[in-house]
C-alpha positions, 0 to 999 in steps of 0.5 A: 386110585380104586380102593377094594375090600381085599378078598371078603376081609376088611383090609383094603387093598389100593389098585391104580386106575387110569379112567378113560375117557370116552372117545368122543370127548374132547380129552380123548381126542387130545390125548390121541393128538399127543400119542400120534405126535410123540409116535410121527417124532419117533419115526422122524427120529428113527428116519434121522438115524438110519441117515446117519447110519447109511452115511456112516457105512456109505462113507457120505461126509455131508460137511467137509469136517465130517469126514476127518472127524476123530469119532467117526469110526465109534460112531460107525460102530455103534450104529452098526454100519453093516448089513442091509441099508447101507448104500447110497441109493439108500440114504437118498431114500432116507433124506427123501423121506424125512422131507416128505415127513418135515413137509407133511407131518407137522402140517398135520398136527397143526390142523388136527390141533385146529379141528379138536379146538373148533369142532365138536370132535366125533368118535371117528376123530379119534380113528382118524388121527390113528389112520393117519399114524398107519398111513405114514409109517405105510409110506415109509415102509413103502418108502424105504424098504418095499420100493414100489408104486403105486403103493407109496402114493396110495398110502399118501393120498390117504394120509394126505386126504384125512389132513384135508378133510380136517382142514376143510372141517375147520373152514367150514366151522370158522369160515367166517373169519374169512369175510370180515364183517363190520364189526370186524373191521372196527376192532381191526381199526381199534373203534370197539 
């Protein structure tokens, strides 16, 4: 809280304020990392709807108890089952994406997690986690509703170049643990 003379009187009024951190510390960072983690969980979540919408509207029982399930027809009217996106060949696109998300997503978190924690992160870290939030929401829009390639693939090998670059970052900070020294073997044996 910032307290301010109110207008040349000696009241004092109380306005809010959230200090930002400067975007090359380490708080920044993991701010960034929480935002795009709470962002790439939306868009799951969003992917996961639109599959029960199209499965809904495309009448796709996944388990046989689906289909004679008493509150199929409430839920195909809430999720609004009519219109664009409610054919086969579209919940096959919506299931492909969210495995493409379930095996690269969490992947990235994961190691972008590691990098803030080994590395001194620089002000282009920060950059780079929201590079990789635009790349895969490119891929899906590439994905689901613009259909074509070579885009998709491009906007992958984007996103999925930041994710290598920041594993190898971490290796080559803590590459070390790779080649057991002495002194590590004796506190695997419990000597130290």
């Amino acid at each position: 809280l910032i307290v301010r003379p109110k207008g040349g009187t000696s009241k004092f009024t109380i306005v809010p304020h959230m200090a930002k951190a400067p975007m090359a510390t380490p708080q920044a960072y993991f701010d960034t990392l929480a935002a795009v983690a709470a962002v790439l969980l939306l868009k799951a979540t969003l992917v996961n709807l639109l599959i029960v919408r199209t499965a809904l509207s495309a009448s796709i029982a996944r388990h046989p108890e689906d289909k004679s399930f008493f509150l199929r027809g409430f839920f195909a009217t809430v999720m609004f089952t009519t219109g664009p996106g409610t054919t086969s060949d579209f919940w096959t696109r919506c299931t492909n994406n969210l495995r493409n998300i379930l095996e690269n997503e969490p992947f990235f978190l994961i190691i972008a997690f590691a990098y803030g924690q080994v590395t001194v992160a620089p002000p282009m870290a920060t950059v780079l986690l929201k590079l990789y939030v635009v790349a895969r929401f490119g891929h899906m829009f590439f994905h689901l509703i613009f259909c074509a390639q070579p885009y998709r693939a491009v906007i992958w090998l984007a996103a999925t170049g930041i994710q290598v670059f920041m594993a190898v970052q971490v290796m080559l900070v803590k590459g070390s643990l790779l080649s057991l020294g002495s002194n590590d073997i004796s506190v695997l044996k419990g000597e130290l």
